[in-house]
N, C-alpha and C positions, 0 to 999 in steps of 0.2 A: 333383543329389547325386553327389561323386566320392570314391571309397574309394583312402588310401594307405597304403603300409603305412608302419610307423615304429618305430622304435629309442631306447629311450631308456635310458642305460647307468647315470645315477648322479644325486644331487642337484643339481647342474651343469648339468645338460642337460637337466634336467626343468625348473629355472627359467626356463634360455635357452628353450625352446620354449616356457614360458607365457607369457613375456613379448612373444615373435615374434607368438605368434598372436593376442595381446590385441591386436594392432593395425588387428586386420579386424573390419568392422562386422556381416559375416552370423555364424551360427553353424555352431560347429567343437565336433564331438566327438572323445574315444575311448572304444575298445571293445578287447578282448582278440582278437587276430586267429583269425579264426573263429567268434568269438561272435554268434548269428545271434539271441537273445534281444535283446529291448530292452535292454541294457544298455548305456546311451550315458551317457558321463560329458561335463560340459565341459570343453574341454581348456583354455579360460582362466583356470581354476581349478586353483592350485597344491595344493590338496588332494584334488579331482580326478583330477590327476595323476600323483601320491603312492602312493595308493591304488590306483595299478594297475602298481606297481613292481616287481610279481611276477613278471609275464609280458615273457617278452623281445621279442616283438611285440605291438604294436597297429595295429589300422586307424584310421584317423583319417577322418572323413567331415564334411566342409565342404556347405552348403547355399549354393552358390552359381551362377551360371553361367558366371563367371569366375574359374579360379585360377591365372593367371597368375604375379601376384604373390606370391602365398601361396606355390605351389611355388617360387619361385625362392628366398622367404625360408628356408624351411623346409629345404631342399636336405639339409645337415648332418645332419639328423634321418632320413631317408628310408632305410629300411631295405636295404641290401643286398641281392641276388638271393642 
């Protein structure tokens, strides 16, 4: 499991990243960054997504051992330092 953070600014870009991420076969969540509760949404789920429009950061945490590809798709989304 790897935690990144992510930026999601407007309806646009919430689509583009569900539809990015719907393309990987392990699972992908988010969460409100810093939310240390179970609160894990999926993020290949447009309503999912939606729903956590509030917060200007998310952590997004992949169950994988590989996220090579995933980070390079996502890139756009990757929240600024």
């Amino acid at each position: 499991m790897r935690e990144i953070k992510i930026s999601l600014q407007d309806i646009e870009s919430m689509e583009d990243f569900t539809k990015t991420v719907s393309e990987f076969d392990y699972n992908i969540y988010l969460r409100p960054e810093g939310d240390r509760k179970e609160t894990q949404l999926n993020a290949k789920s447009i309503l999912g997504v939606m729903s956590l429009a509030f917060y200007k950061r998310l952590e997004l945490i992949a169950y994988t051992d590989d996220m090579s590809e995933l980070l390079m798709k996502i890139q756009p989304f990757i929240a600024k330092a």
